[in-house]
N, C-alpha and C positions, 0 to 999 in steps of 0.2 A: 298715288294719293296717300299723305300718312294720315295717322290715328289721327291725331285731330283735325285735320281738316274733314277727315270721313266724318267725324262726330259731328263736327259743323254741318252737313251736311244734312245726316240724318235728323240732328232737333230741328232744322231749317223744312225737313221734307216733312215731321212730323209737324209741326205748327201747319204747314200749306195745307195738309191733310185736311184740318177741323174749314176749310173752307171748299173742300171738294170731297166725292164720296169715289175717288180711286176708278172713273168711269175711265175708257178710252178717250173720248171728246174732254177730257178736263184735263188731261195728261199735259196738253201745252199752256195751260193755264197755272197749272201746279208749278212747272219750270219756272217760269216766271217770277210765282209768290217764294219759292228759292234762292232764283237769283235776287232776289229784294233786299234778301237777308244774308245772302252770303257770296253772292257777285257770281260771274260767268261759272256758269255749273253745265257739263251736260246730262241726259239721261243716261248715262254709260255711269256718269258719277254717283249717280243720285243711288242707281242699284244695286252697283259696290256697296256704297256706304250701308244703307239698306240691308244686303244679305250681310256684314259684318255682325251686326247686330244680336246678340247671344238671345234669342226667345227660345230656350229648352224648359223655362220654368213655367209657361205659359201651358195651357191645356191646345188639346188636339183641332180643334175648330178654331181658335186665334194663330196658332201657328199656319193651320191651312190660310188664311184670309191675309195674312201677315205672305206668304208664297205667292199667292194670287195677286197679292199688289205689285209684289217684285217682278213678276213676269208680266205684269201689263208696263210697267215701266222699262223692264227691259225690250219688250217690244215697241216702245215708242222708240230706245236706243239705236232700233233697226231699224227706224223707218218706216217699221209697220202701223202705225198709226197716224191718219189725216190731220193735217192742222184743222182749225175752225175757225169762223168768226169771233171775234171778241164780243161784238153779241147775241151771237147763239150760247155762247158758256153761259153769259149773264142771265140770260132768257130760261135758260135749263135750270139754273142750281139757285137762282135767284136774288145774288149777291152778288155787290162790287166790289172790286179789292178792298181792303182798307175797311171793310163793315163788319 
């Protein structure tokens, strides 16, 4: 993947973000609101792009939560994480795409 498409990826993961709170169950939801905005992505890409991302200016507790995302997204990359319903995500987080 080059730079820019990593880039793309990452503003792409960061907008899906303010619509999910980085839970496992939201993980194929997030893909998704991704693909929406930057076309066939997988979770392998998303945490590339993601760990590229230079957060050293950032304090100790945003870089750990900034880690924590990347390895929940990497573990959806592995398959460790269950799909869900499309409306159990809505039921949970309380929002439709697009809201």
């Amino acid at each position: 993947m080059d730079a820019d498409r990593r880039r793309e990826v990452v503003d792409a993961t960061l907008e899906a973000l303010r619509h999910t709170v980085g839970r496992d169950e939201h993980m194929p939801h997030l893909k998704r609101l991704v693909e929406g905005q930057v076309g066939p992505v997988t979770f392998a890409d998303i945490g590339e792009a993601l760990a590229s991302v230079d957060v050293s200016g950032h304090d100790l507790d945003w870089r750990a939560k900034w880690a924590e995302l990347i390895e929940t997204i990497r573990r959806a990359s592995r398959g460790d994480i269950e799909p869900v319903a499309e409306d159990s995500i809505h039921g949970h987080c309380g929002d439709k795409p697009g809201q």
